[in-house]
MDAnalysis code that builds the backbone (N, CA, C; Angstrom):
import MDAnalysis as mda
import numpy as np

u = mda.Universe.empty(525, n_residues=175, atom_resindex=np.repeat(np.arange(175), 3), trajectory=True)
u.add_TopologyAttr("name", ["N", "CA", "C"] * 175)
u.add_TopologyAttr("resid", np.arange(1, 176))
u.add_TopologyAttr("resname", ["UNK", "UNK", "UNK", "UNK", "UNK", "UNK", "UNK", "UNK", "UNK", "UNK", "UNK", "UNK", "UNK", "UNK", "UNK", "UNK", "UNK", "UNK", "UNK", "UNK", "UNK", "UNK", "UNK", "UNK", "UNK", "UNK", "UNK", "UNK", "UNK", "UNK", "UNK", "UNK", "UNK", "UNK", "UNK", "UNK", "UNK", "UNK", "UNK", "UNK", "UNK", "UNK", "UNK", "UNK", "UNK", "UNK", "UNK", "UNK", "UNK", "UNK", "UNK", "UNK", "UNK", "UNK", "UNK", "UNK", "UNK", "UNK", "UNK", "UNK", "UNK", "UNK", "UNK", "UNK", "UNK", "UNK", "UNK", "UNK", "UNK", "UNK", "UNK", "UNK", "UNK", "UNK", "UNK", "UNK", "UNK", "UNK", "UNK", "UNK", "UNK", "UNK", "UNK", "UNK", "UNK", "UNK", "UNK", "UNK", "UNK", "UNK", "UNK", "UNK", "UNK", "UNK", "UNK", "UNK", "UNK", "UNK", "UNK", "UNK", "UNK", "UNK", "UNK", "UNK", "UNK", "UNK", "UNK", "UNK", "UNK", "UNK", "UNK", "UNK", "UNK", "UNK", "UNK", "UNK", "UNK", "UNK", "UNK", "UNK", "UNK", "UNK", "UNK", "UNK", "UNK", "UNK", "UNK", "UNK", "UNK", "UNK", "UNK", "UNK", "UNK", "UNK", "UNK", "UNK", "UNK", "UNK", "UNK", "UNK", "UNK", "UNK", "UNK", "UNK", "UNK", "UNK", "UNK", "UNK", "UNK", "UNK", "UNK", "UNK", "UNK", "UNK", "UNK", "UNK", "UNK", "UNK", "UNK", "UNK", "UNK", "UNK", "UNK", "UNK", "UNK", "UNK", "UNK", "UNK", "UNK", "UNK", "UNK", "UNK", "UNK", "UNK", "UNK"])
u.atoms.positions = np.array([
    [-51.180, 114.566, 33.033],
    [-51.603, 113.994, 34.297],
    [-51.954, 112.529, 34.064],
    [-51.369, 111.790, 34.703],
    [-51.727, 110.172, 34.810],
    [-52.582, 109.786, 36.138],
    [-53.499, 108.772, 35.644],
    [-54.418, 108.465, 36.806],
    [-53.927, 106.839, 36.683],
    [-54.190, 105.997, 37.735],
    [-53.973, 104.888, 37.554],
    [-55.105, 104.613, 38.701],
    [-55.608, 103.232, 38.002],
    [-56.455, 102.694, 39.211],
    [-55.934, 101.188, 39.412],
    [-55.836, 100.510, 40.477],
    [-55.425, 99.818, 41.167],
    [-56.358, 98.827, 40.603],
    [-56.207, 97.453, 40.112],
    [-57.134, 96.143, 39.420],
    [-57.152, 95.363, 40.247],
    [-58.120, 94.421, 39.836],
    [-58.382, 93.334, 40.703],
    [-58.605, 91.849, 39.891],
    [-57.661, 91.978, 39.062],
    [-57.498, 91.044, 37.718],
    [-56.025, 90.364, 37.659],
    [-55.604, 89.301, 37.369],
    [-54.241, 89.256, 37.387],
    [-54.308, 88.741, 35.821],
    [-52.501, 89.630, 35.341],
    [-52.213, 89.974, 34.083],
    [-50.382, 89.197, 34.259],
    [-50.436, 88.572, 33.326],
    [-48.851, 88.674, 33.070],
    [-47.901, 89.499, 32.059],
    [-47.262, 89.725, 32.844],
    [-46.865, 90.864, 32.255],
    [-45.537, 90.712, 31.441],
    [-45.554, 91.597, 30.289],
    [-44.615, 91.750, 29.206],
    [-43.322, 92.481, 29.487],
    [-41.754, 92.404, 29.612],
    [-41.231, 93.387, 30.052],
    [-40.881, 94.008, 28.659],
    [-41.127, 94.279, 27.729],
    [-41.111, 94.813, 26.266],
    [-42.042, 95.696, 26.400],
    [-43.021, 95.185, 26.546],
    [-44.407, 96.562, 26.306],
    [-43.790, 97.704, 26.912],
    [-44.428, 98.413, 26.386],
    [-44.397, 99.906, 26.734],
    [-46.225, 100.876, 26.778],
    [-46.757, 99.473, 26.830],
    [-48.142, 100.119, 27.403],
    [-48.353, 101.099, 28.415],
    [-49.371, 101.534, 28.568],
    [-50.070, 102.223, 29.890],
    [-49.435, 101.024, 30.871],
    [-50.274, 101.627, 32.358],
    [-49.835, 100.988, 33.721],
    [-50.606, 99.737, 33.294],
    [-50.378, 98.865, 34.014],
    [-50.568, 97.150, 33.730],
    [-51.035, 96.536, 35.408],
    [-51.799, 95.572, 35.212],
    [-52.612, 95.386, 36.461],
    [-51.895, 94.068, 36.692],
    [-50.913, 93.721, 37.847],
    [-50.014, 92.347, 37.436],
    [-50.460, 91.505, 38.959],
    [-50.994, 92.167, 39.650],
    [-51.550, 91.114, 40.593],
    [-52.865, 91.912, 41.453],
    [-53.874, 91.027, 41.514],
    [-54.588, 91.679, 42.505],
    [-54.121, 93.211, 43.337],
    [-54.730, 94.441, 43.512],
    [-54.447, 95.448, 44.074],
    [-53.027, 95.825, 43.468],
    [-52.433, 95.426, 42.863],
    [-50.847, 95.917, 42.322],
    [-51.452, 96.040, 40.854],
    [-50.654, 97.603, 41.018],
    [-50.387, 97.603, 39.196],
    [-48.529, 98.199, 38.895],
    [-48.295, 98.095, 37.726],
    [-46.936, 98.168, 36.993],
    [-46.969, 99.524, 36.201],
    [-46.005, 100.079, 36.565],
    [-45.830, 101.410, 35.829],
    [-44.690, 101.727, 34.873],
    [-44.348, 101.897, 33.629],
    [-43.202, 102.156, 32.704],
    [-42.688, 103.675, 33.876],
    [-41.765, 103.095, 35.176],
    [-41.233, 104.247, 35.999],
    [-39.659, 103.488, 36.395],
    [-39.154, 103.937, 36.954],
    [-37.954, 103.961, 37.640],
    [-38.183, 104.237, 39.534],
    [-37.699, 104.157, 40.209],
    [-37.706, 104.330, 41.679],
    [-36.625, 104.033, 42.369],
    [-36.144, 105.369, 43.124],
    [-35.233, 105.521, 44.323],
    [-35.485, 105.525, 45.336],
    [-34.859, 105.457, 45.818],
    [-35.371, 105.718, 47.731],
    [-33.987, 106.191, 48.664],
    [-34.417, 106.980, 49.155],
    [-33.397, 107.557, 50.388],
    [-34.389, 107.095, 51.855],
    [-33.380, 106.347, 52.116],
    [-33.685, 105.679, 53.669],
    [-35.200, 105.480, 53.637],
    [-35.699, 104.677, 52.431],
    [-36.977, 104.093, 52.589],
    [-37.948, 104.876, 51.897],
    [-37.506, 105.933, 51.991],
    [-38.684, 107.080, 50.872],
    [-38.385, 107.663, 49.401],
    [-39.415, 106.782, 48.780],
    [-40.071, 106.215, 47.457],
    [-39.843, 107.852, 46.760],
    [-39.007, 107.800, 45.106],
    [-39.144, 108.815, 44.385],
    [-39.357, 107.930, 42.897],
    [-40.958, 108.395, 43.107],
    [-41.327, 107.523, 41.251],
    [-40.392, 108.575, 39.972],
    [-39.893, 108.403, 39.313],
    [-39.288, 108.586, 38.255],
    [-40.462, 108.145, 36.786],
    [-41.048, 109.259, 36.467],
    [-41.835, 108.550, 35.237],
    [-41.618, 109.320, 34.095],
    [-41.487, 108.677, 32.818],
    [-41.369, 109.280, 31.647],
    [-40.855, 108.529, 30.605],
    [-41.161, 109.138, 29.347],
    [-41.050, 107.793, 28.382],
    [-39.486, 107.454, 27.889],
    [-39.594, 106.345, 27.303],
    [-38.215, 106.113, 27.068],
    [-37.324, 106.755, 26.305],
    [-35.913, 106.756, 26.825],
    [-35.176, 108.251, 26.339],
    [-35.437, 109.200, 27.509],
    [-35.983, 109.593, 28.528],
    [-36.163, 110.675, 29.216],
    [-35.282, 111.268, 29.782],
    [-34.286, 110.249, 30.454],
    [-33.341, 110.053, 31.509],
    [-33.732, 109.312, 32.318],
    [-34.500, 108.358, 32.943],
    [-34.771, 108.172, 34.207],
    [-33.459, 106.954, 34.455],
    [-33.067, 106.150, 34.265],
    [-32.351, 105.430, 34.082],
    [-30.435, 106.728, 34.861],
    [-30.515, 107.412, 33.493],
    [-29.520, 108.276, 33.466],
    [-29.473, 109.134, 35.238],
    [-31.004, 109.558, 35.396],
    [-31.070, 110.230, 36.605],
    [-31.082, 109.311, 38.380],
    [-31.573, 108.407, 37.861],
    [-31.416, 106.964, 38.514],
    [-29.878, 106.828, 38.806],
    [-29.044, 107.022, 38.180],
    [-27.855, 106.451, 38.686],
    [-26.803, 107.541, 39.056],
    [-27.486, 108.613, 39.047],
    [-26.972, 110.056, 39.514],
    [-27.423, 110.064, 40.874],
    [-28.320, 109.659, 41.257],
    [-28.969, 109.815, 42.816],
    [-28.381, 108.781, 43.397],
    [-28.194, 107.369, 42.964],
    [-27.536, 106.828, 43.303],
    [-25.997, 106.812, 44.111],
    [-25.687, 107.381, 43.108],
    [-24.272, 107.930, 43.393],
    [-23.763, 109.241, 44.755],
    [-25.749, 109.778, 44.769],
    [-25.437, 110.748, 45.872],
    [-26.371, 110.165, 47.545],
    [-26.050, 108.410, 47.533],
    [-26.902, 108.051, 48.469],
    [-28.221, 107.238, 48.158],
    [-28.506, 107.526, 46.755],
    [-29.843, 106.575, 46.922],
    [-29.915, 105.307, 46.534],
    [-31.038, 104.873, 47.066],
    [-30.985, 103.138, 46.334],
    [-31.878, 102.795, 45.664],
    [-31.631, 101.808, 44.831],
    [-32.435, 101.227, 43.444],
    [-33.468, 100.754, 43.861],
    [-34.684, 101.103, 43.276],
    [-36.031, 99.821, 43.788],
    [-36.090, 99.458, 42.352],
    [-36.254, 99.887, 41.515],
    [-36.619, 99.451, 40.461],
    [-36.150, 100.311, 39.090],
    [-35.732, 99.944, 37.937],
    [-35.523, 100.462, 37.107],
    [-35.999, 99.851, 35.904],
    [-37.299, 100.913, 34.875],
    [-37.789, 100.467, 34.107],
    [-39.056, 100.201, 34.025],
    [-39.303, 99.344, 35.157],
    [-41.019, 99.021, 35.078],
    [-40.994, 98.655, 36.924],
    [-42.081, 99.590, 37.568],
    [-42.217, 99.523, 39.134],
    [-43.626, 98.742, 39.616],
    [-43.431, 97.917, 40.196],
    [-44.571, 97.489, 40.734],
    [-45.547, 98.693, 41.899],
    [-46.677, 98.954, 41.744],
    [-46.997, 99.717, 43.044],
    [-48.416, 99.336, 43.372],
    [-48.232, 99.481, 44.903],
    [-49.798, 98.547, 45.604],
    [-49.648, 99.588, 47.118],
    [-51.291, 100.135, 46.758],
    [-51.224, 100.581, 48.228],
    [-51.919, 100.098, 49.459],
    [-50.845, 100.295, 50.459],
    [-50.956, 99.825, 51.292],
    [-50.980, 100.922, 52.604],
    [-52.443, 100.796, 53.893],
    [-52.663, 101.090, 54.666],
    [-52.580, 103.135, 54.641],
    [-52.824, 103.411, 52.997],
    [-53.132, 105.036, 53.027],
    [-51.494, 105.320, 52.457],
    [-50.665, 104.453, 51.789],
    [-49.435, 104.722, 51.255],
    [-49.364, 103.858, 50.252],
    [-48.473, 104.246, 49.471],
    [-47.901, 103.719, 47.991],
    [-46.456, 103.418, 48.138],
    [-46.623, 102.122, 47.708],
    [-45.444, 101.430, 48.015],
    [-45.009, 100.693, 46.917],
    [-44.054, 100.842, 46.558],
    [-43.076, 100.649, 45.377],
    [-41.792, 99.243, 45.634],
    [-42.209, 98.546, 44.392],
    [-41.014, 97.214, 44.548],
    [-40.575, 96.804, 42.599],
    [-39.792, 96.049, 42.780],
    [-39.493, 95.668, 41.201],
    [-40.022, 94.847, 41.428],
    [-40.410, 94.616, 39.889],
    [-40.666, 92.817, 39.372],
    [-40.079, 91.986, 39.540],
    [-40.034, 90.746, 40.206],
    [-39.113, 89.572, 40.291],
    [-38.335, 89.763, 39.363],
    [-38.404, 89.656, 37.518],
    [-37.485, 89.655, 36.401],
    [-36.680, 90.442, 36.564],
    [-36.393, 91.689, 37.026],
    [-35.704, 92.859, 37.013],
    [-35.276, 92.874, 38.196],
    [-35.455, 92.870, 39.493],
    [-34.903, 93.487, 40.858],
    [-33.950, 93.102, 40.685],
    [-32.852, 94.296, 40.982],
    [-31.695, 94.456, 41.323],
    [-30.915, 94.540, 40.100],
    [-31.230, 94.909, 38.924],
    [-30.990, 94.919, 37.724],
    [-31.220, 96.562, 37.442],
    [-29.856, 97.124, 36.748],
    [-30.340, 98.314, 36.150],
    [-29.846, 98.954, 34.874],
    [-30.326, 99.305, 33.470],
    [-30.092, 99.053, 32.340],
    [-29.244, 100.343, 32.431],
    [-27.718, 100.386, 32.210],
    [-26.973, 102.033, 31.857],
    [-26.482, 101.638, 30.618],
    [-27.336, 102.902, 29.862],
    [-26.658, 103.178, 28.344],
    [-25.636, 103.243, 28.109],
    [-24.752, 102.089, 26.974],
    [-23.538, 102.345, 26.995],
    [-22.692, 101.261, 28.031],
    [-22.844, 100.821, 28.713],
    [-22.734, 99.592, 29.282],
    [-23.051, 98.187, 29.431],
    [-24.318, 98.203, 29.631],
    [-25.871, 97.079, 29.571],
    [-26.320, 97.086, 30.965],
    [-26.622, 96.225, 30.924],
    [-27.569, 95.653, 32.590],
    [-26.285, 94.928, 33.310],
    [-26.237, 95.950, 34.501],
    [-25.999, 96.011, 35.818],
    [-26.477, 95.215, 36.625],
    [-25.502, 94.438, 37.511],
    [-26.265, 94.132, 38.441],
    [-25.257, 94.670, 39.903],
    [-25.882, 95.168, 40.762],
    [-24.851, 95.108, 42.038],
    [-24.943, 96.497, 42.825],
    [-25.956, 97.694, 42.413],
    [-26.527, 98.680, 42.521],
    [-26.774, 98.825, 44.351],
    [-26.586, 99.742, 44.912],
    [-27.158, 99.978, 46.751],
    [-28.825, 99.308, 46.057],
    [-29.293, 98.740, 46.807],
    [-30.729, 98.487, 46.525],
    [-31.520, 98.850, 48.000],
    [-32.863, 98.937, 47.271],
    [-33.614, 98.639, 48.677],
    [-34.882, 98.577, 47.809],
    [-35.323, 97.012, 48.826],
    [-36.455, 96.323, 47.927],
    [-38.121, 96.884, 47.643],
    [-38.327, 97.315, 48.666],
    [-39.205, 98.467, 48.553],
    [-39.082, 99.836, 49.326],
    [-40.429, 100.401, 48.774],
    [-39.882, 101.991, 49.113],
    [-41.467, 102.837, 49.265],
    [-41.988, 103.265, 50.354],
    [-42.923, 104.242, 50.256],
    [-42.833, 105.457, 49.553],
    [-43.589, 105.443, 48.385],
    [-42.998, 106.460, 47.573],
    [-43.821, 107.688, 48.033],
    [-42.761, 108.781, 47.792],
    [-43.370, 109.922, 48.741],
    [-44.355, 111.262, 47.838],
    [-43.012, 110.815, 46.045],
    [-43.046, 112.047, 45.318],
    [-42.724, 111.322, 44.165],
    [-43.593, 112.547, 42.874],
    [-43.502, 111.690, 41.238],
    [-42.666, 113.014, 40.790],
    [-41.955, 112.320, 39.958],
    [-40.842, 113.431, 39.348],
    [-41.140, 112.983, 37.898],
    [-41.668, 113.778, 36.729],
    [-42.304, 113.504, 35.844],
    [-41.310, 114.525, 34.636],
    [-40.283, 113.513, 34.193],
    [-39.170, 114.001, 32.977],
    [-39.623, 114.585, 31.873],
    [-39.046, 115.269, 31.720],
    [-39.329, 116.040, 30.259],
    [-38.722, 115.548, 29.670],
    [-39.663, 115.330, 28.485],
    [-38.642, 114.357, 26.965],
    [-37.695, 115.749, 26.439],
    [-36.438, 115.539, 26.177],
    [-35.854, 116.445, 25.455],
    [-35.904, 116.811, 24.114],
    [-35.879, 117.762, 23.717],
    [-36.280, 118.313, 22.516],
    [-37.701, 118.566, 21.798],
    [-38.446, 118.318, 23.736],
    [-39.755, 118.716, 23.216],
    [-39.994, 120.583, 23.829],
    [-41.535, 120.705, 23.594],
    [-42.035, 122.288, 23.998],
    [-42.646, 121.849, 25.156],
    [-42.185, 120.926, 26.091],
    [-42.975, 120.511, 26.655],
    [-41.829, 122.023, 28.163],
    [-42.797, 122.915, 28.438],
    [-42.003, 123.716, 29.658],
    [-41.941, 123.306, 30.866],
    [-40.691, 123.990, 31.755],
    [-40.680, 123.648, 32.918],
    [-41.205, 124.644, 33.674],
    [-42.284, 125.715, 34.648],
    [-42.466, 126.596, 34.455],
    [-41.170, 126.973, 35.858],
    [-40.922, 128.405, 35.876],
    [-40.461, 128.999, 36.909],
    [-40.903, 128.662, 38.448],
    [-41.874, 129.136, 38.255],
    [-42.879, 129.277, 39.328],
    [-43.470, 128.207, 39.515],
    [-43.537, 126.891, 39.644],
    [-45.055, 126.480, 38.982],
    [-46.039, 125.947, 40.341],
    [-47.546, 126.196, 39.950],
    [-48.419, 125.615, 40.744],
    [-47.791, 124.539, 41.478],
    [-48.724, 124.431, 42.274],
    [-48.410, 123.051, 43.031],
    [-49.142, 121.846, 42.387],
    [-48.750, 120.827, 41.888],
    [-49.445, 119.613, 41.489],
    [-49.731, 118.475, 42.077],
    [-50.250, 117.277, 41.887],
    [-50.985, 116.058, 42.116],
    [-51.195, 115.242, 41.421],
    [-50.704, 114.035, 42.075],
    [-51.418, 112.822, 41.145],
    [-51.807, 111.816, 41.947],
    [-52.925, 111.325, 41.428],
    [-53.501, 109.734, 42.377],
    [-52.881, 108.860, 41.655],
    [-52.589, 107.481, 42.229],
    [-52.026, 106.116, 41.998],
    [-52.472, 105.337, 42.998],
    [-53.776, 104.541, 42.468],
    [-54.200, 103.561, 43.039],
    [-54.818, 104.202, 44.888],
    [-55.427, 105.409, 44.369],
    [-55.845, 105.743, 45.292],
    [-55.102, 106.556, 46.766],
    [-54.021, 107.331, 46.057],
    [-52.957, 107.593, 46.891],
    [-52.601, 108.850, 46.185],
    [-52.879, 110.322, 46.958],
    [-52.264, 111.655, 45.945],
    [-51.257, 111.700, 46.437],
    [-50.314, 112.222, 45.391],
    [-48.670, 112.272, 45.377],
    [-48.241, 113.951, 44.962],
    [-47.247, 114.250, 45.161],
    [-46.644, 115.809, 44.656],
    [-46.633, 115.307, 43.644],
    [-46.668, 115.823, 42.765],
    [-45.913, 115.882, 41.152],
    [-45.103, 117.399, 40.978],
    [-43.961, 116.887, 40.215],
    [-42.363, 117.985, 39.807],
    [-42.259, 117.389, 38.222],
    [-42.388, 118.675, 37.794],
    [-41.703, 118.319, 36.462],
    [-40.119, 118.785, 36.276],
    [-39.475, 117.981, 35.736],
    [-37.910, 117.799, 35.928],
    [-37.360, 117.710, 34.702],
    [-36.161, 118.557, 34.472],
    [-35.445, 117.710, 32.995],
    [-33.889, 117.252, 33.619],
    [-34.239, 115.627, 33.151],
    [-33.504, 114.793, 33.832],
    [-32.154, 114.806, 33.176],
    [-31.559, 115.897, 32.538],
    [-29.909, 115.749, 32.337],
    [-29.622, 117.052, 32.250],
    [-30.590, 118.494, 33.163],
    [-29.910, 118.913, 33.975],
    [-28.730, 118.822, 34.758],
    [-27.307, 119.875, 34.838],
    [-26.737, 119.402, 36.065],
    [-27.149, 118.924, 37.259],
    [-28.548, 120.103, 37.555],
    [-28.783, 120.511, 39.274],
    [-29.956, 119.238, 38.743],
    [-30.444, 118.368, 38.460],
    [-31.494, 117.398, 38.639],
    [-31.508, 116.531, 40.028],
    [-30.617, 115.939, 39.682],
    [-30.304, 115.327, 41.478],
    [-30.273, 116.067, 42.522],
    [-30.624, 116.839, 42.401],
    [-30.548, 117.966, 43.861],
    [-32.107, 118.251, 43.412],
    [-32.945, 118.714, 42.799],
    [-33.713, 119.063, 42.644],
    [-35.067, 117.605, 43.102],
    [-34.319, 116.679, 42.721],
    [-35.199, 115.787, 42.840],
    [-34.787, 115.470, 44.685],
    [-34.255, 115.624, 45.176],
    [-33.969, 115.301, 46.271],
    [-34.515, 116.334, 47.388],
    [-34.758, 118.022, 46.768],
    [-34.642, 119.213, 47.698],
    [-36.703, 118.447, 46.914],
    [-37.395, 117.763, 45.954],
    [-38.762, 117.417, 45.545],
    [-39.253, 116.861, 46.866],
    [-38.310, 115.711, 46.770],
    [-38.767, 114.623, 48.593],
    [-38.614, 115.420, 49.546],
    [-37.539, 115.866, 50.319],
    [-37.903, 117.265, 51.284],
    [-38.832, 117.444, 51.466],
    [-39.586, 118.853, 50.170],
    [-40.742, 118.989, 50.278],
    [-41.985, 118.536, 50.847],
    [-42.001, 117.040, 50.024],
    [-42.880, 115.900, 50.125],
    [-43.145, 115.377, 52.034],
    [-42.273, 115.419, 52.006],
    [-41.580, 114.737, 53.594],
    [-41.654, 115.546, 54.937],
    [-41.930, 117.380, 54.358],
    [-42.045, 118.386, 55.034],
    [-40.890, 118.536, 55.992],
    [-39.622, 118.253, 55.411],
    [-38.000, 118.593, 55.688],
    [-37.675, 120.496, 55.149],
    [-38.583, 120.441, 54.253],
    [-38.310, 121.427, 53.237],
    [-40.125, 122.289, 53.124],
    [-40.063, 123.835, 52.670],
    [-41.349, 124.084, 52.516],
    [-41.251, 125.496, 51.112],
    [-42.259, 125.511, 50.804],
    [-41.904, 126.489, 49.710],
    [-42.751, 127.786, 50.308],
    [-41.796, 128.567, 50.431],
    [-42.641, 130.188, 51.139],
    [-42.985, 131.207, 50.120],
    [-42.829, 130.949, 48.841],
    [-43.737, 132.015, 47.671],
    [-43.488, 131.196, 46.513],
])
């Protein structure tokens, strides 16, 4: 479970680090995440490097979604929502393994993010359960669903998409 609290400090920020979340402007902090959006609604992608998010990032892509950010996400909430943008250095930039950095991706510059989809590193014990509880996370003062996902699944992109549903109350879970 990640907590992040929202600063009131301004930091410049490293795009190398791989620190915790980073406080980069008043009320905004920076997250080592990724972010999609379907027609405006925000799917944080978090997990460490190697996870897929990148990989799963350009799978959703491909089925409709657009890039906010890949790599490191700016997020600041605003008016009881969390709202997601890239860093100036990066927007519109997206790193595919095996290629390099992209530029030219569907974008959309920000994104109310709705839902955290939280990757499983592969080749860990880390489980996905069957069933599982329902989860939560705050960010800067904003609770979110949390899904744990393994991002090179076939069915991932559907899963992360049938996640927002949920989130969005398109979709509901009856047991």
């Amino acid at each position: 479970m990640f907590f992040v609290q929202c600063g009131r400090f301004t930091l410049i920020p490293r795009l190398t680090s791989r620190a915790g979340p980073r406080i980069v402007l008043p009320d905004m902090t920076q997250l080592h995440a990724n972010c999609v959006a379907f027609d405006g609604l925000g799917i944080l992608l978090r997990g460490p490097s190697g996870s897929g998010k990148s990989d799963l990032s350009l799978r959703l892509i491909s089925r409709g979604a657009q890039l906010v950010s890949d790599d490191w996400t700016n997020i600041v909430a605003q008016n009881g929502v969390l709202v997601a943008s890239a860093p100036d250095e990066i927007a519109g930039l997206m790193e595919i393994r095996g290629l390099g950095i992209v530029a030219g991706m569907a974008l959309c510059p920000h994104a109310e993010i709705c839902v955290i989809a939280d990757l499983v590193e592969p080749g860990t014990d880390d489980i996905i359960d069957r069933m599982p509880d329902l989860a939560s996370d705050i960010l800067c003062g904003v609770s979110l669903p949390v899904w744990k996902i393994n991002a090179f699944e076939a069915s991932a992109p559907d899963k992360v998409k049938t996640a927002l549903a949920l989130a969005t109350g398109k979709m509901r879970i009856v047991s």
